[in-house]
C-alpha positions in Angstrom: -4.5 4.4 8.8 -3.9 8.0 9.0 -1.6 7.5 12.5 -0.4 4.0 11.9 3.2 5.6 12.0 2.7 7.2 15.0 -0.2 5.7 17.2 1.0 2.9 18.8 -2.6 1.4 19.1 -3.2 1.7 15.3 0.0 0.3 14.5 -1.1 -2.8 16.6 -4.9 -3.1 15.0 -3.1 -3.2 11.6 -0.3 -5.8 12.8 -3.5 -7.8 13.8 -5.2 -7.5 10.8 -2.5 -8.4 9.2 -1.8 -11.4 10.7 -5.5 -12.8 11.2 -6.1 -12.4 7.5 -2.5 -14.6 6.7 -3.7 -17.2 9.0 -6.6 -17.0 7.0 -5.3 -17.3 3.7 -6.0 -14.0 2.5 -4.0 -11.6 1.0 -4.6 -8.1 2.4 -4.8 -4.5 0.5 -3.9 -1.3 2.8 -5.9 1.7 1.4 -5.2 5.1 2.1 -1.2 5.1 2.0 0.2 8.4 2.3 3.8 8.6 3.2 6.8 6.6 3.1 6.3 5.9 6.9 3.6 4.3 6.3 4.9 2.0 3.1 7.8 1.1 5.3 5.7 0.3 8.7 3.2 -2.1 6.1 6.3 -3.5 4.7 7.8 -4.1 8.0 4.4 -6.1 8.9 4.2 -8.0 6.1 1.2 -6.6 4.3 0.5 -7.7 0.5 -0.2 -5.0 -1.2 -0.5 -1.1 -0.8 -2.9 1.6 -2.8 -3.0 5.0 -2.0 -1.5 8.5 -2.6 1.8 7.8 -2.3 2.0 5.7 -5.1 -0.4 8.0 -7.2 -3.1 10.3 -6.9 -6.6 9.4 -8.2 -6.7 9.8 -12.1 -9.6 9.8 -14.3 -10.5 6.6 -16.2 -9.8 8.0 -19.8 -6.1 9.1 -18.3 -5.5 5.2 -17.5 -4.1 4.1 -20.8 -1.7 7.0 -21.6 -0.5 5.6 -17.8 -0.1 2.0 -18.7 1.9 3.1 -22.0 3.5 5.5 -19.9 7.2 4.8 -18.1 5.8 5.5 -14.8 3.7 2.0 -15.0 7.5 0.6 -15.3 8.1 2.6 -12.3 5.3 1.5 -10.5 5.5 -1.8 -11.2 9.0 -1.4 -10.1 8.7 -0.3 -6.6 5.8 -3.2 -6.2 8.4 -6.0 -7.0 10.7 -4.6 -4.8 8.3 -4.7 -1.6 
């Protein structure tokens, strides 16, 4: 996923992915998103949902409620509508 902005052939493997796992009723998670190239280039391909970095960083499980009452689950939830 790493050069999916820039690799042509990864780009490709994910477009296929993508559109096997539609075909197949699925809905399909990218992991690993780092940049906005990348959130745009899964966008543009039509991929359901996006985890990764560039939404947050890993946080400790404790952590996850003061997040949820926090306004950045607003924000989050925010940019996921909007894709």
């Amino acid at each position: 996923m790493h050069e999916i902005a820039t690799k042509n052939s990864d780009r490709r493997l994910v477009e296929a992915i993508v559109v096997m796992s539609h075909g197949l009723g699925l809905v399909v998670v990218a992991e690993g998103v780092e940049t906005a190239e990348q959130d745009a280039l899964l966008r543009e391909l039509q991929c359901d949902l996006v985890q990764g970095n560039f939404y947050s960083s890993p946080i400790e499980a404790e952590d996850i409620f003061e997040l949820l009452s926090d306004g950045a689950t607003r924000q989050l939830l925010q940019v996921q509508a909007a894709r």
